[in-house]
C-alpha positions as CSV (number, residue, x, y, z in Angstrom):
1,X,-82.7,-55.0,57.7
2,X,-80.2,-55.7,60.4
3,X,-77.7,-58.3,60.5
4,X,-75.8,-59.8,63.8
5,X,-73.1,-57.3,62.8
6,X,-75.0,-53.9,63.6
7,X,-72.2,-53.0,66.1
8,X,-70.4,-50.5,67.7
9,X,-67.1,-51.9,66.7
10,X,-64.8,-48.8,65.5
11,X,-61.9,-50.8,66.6
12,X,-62.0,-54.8,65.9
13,X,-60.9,-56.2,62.7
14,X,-64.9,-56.9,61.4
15,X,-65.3,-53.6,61.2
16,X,-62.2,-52.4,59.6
17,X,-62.6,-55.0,56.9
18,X,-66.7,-54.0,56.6
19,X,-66.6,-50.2,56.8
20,X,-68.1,-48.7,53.5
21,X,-67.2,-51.4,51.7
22,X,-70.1,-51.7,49.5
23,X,-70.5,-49.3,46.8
24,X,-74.3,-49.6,45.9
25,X,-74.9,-50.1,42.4
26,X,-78.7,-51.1,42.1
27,X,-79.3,-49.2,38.6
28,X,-76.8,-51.7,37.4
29,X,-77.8,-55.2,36.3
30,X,-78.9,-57.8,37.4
31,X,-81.4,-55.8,39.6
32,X,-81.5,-52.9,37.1
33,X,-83.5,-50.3,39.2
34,X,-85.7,-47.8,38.2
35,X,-83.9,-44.5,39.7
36,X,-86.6,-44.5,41.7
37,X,-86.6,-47.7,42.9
38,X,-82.5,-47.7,43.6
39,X,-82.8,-44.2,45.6
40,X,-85.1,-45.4,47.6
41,X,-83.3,-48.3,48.5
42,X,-80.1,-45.9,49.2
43,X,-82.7,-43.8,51.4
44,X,-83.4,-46.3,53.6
45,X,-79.8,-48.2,53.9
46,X,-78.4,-44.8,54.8
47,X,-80.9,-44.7,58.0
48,X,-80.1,-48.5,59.0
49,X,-77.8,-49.4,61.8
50,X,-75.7,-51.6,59.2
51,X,-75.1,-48.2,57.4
52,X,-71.6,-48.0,58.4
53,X,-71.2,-51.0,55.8
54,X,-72.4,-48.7,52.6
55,X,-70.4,-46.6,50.3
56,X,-71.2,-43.7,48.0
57,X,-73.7,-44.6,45.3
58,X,-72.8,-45.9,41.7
59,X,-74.2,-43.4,38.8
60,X,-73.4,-42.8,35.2
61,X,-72.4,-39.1,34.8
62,X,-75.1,-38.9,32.1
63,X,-77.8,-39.5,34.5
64,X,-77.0,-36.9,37.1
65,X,-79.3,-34.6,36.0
66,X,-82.5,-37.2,36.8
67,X,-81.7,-36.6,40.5
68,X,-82.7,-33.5,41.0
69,X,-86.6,-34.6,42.3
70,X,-84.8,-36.4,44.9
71,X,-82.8,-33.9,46.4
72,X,-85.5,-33.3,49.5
73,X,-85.0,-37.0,50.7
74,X,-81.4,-35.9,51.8
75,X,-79.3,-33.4,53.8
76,X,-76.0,-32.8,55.1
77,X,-75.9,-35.0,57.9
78,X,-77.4,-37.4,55.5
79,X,-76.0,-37.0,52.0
80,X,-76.3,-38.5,48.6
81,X,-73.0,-39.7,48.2
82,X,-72.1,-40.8,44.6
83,X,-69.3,-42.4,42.6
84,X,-69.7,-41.1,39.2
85,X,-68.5,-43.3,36.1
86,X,-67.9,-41.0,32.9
87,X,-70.1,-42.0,30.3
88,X,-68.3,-39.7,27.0
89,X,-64.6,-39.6,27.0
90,X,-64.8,-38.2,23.9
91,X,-67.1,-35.5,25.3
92,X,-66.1,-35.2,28.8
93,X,-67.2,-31.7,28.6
94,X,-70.5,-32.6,29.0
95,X,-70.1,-34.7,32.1
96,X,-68.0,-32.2,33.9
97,X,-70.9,-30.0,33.6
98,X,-73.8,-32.7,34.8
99,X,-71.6,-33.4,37.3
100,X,-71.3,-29.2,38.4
101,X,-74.7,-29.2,37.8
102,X,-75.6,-32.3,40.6
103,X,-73.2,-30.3,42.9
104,X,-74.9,-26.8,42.6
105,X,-78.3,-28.5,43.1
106,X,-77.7,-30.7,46.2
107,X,-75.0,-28.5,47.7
108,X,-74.5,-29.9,51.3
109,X,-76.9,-32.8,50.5
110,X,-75.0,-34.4,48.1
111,X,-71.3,-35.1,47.5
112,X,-69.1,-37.0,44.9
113,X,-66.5,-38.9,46.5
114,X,-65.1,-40.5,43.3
115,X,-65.3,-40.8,39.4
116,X,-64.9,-43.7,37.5
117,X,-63.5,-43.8,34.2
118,X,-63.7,-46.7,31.8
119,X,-60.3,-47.1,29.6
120,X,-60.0,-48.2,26.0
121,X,-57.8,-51.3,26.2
122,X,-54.4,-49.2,25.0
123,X,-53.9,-45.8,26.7
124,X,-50.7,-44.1,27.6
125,X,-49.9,-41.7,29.9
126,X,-50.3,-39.0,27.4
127,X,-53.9,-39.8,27.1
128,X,-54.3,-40.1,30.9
129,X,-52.7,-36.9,31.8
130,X,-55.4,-35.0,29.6
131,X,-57.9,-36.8,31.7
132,X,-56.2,-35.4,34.8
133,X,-56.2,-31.9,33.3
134,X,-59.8,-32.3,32.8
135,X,-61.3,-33.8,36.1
136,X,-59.9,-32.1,39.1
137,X,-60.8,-32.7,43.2
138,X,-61.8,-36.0,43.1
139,X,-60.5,-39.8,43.9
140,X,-60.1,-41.6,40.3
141,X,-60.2,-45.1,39.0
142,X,-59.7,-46.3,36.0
143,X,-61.3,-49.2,35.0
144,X,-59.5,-51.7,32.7
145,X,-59.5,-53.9,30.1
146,X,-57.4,-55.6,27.5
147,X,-54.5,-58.2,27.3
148,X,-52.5,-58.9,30.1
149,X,-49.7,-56.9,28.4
150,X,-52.5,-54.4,27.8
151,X,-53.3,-54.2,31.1
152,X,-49.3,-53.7,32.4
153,X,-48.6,-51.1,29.9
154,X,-52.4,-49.5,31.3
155,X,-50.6,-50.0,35.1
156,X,-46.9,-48.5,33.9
157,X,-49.0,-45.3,32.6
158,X,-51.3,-45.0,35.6
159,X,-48.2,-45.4,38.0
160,X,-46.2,-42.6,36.1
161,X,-49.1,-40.9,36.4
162,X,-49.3,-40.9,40.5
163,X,-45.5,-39.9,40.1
164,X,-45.9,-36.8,38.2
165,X,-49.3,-35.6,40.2
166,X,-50.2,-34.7,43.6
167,X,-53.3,-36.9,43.0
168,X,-53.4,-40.6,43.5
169,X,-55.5,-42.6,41.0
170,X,-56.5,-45.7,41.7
171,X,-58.0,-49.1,39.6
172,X,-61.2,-50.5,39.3
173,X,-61.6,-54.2,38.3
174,X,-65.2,-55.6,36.6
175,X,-65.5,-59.3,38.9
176,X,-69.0,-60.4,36.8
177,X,-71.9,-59.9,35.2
178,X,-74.7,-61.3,34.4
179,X,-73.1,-63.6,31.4
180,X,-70.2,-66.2,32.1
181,X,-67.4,-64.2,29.7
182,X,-67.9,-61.4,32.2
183,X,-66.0,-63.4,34.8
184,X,-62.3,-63.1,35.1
185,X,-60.5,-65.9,36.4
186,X,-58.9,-66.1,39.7
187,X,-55.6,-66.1,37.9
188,X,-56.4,-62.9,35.8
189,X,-57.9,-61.1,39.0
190,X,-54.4,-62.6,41.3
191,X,-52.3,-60.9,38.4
192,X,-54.0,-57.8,38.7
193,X,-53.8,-57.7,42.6
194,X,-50.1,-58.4,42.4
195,X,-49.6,-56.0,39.3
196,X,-51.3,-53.0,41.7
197,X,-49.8,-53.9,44.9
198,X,-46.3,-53.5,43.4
199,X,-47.0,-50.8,41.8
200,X,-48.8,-48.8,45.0
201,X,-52.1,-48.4,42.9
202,X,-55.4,-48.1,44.8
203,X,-57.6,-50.6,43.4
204,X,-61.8,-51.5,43.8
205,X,-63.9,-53.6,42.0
206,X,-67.1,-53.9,40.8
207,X,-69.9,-56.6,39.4
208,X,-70.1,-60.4,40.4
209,X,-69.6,-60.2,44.2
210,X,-72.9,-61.0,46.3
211,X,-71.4,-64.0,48.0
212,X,-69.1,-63.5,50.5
213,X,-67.0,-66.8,49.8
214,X,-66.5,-68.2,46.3
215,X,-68.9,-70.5,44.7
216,X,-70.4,-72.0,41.3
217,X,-73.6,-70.1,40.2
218,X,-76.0,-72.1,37.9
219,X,-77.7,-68.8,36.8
220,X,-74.3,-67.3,34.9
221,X,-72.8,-70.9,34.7
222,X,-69.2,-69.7,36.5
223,X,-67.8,-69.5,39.7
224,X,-68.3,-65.8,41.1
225,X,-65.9,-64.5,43.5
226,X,-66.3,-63.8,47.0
227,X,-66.0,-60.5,48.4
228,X,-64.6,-62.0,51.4
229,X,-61.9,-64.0,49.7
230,X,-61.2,-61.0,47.3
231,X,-60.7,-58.2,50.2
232,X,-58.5,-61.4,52.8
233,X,-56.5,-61.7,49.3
234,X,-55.9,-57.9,48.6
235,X,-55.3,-57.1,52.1
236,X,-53.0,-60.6,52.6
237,X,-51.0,-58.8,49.3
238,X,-50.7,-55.2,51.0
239,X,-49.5,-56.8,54.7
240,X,-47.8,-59.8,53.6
241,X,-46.5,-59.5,50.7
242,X,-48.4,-62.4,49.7
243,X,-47.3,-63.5,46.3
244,X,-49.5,-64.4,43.2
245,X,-49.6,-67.7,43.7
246,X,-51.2,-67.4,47.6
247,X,-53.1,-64.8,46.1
248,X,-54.5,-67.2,43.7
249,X,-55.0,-69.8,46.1
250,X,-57.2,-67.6,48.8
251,X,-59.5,-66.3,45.9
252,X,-59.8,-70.0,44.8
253,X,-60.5,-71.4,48.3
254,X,-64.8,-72.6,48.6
255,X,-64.0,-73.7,52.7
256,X,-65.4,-70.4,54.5
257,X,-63.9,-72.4,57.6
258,X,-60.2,-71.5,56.0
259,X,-61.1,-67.5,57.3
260,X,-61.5,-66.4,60.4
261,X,-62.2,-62.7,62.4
262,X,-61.6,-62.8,66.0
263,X,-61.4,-59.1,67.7
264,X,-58.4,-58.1,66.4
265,X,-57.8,-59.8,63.5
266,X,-58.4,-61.8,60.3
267,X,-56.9,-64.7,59.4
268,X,-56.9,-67.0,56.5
269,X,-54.7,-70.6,56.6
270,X,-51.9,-69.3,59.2
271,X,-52.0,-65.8,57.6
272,X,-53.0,-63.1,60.6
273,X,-53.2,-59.3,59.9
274,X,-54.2,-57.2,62.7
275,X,-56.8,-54.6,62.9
276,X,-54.7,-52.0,62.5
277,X,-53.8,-53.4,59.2
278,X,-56.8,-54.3,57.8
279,X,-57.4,-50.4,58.4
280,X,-54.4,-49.7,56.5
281,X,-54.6,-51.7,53.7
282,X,-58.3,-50.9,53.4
283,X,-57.4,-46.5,53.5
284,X,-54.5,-47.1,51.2
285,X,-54.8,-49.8,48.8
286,X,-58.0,-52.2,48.4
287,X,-61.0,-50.3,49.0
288,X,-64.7,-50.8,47.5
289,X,-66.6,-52.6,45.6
290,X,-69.9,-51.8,43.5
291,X,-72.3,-54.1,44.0
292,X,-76.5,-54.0,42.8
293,X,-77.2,-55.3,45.8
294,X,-76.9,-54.0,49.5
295,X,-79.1,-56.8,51.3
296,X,-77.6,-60.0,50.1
297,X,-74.0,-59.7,50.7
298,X,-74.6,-58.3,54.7
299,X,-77.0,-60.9,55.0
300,X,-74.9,-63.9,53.9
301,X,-71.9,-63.1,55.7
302,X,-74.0,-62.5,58.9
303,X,-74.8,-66.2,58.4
304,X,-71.7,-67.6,58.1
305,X,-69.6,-69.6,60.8
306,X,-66.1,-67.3,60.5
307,X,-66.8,-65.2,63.7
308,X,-64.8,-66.2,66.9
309,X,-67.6,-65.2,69.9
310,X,-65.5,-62.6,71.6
311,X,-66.2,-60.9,67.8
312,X,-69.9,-61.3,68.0
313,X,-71.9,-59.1,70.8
């Protein structure tokens, strides 16, 4: 599959806001992939020309060890590259050595760029600094949950964290699912953009983001949020200072006319970030998200109308 954006662009704005952006996520519902089914799917995106779009791919550290048929499909100059989410904090033991054992199998054919770890809704930096102790050389993001003073004390404990380490750890925010509860609204996701921004917390998401620009779905009965609003929003925040309220108001927005990419920049309403800072807000604060699907959110933003023609070849 190709879309109108296979390009050489390594300097204009499209490009800085698309690069790895999507995390695939295919054994994840709703598509739900058989292993199988999901590698060979990462297989193929990784030989496309819109591969410059795709991130690592999205695993549960339980399953690592199911890999190992497939390590002949892949080499170093075409790796498996995996974001691992913890599946036992309370034996983490045994992921840290699935996740050794992936690494001694693959060697230079397969790499972990990340691991995700899923928080109880109260943590302190107590608890988090044993998880540090315990996972060592690699990006983490905690994903949250819980009240929104839940979710600042989880932010306060995270930031004290960054302060003590010479790590950086980052947050991961669930967007959807496949039932309407699943769905945060644009006022709890604006919060937590705001909360991470002041903070200087690197932030992704995951679930509920196939559509580039917000819309109502029939099939969960809610409104799922666009992965072009939600990155215009983060990235708005990072460059602009953008309060909540704006925040709010670009993740809210349904007009795809309201966003624009020329060459060198993206704009939403009269708010213009450059290039150069869609780079940097993309490196340093907002900067994946997992999704089950690679096709359909390439596909639908190819086919929308927010493309100046001096950003089109």
């Amino acid at each position: 599959m190709s879309t109108k954006m296979n390009i050489k662009w390594k300097e204009d704005a499209i490009s800085h806001f698309m690069t790895e952006l999507i995390d695939y996520a295919g054994l994840f519902p709703p598509a739900a992939l058989s292993l199988t089914e999901a590698i060979t799917n990462y297989h193929s995106y990784i030989h496309e020309s819109d591969s410059w779009m795709l991130g690592p791919f999205v695993i549960p550290a339980s399953r690592l060890g199911e890999l190992k048929p497939f390590k002949d499909q892949f080499n170093e100059q075409y790796p498996l590259r995996l974001s691992v989410i913890l599946s036992r904090l309370r034996d983490i033991e045994k992921d840290l050595k699935d996740i050794q054992f992936f690494l001694e199998t693959y060697l230079t054919a397969g790499t972990i760029e990340a691991i995700e770890v899923p928080l109880p809704p109260k943590v302190d930096s107590a608890f988090l600094e044993k998880l540090e102790n315990k996972i060592s050389d690699y990006q983490i993001f905690f994903e949250l949950q819980g009240s929104n003073k839940q979710l600042l004390s989880t932010l306060d404990s995270i930031q004290v964290l960054n302060q003590k380490s010479s790590r950086y750890f980052g947050v991961k925010l669930r967007m959807g699912g496949v039932t309407t509860n699943l769905f945060p609204s644009s006022e709890q996701v604006a919060f937590i953009i705001h909360e991470c921004w002041q903070r200087d917390l690197p932030l992704k998401f995951t679930a509920g983001m196939h559509h580039p620009i917000r819309q109502y779905r029939e099939e969960v009965r809610a409104f799922m949020h666009g992965f072009v609003n939600v990155f215009t929003a983060s990235i708005m925040a990072y460059c602009r200072s953008a309060n909540k309220e704006i925040v709010q108001t670009i993740l809210q927005d349904e007009d795809s006319t309201n966003f624009s990419f020329t060459a060198d920049t993206l704009s939403w309403r009269n708010l213009v970030v450059s290039s150069s800072e869609i780079y940097n807000a993309r490196c340093f604060f907002v900067t994946s998200y997992g999704s089950c699907s690679f096709d359909e959110p390439r596909k639908e933003l190819g086919e929308l109308a927010i493309f100046h023609e001096e950003a089109i070849q």
